[in-house]
Residue, then its C-alpha position, 0 to 999 in steps of 0.5 A: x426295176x422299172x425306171x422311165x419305163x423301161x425294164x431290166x428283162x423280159x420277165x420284170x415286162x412281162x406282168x406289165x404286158x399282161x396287164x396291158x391285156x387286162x380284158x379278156x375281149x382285148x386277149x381275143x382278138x390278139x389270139x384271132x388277129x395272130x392266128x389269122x395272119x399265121x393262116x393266111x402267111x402258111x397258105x401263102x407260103x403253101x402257094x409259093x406266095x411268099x409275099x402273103x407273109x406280110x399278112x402276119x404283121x398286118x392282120x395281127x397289129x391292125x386287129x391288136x391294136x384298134x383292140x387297145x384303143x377301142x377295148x383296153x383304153x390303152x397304147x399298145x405295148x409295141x409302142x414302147x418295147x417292140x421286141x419284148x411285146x412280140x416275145x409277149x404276145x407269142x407267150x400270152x398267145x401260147x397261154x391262152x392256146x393252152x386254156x391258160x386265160x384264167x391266168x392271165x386275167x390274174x397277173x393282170x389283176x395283180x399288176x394294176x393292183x400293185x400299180x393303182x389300178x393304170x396300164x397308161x392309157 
């Protein structure tokens, strides 16, 4: 049960974090965010440039999150539950890697409609 936001387990967060990527634009850049700091941190590592590493944190939260602001009307999820929102955006991720986007707009859209329709933005 969520109280004073926050929530029992990952899995009462979980619809909420859907929610808070009701569209499908802000989804997409997640997906591109994540998987362009994965390419370059593996061709780092291929390398032998760890350091290229840092490019998983910085390219997939500076793409994310400019999306929640400027596509969502939203605050970020990390804001509030980092670890949970890391643990979410790995599983929405695989989802949508998956062909599993449809399903995803649809807990979203259960979500706000059990919630007047508010992600808190």
């Amino acid at each position: 049960m969520v109280e004073n936001g926050r929530f029992a387990s990952f899995e009462e967060f979980w619809p909420y974090y859907v929610a808070m990527h009701s569209k499908a634009a802000t989804r997409c850049v997640h997906l591109a965010g994540t998987l362009g700091g994965l390419a370059v941190g593996a061709y780092g590592l291929a390398r032998g440039r760890r350091r290229y590493l840092a490019a998983l944190p910085l390219i997939g939260y500076g793409t994310a999150w400019p999306a929640h602001f400027l596509i969502e009307g939203n605050n970020p999820a990390t804001f509030g539950h980092p670890g949970w929102s890391l643990r979410g955006d790995a599983k929405m991720i695989g989802m949508m890697l998956s062909g599993r986007d449809a399903e995803l707009g649809a807990i979203a859209r259960e979500w706000l409609a059990a919630h007047g329709g508010s992600t808190g933005g």
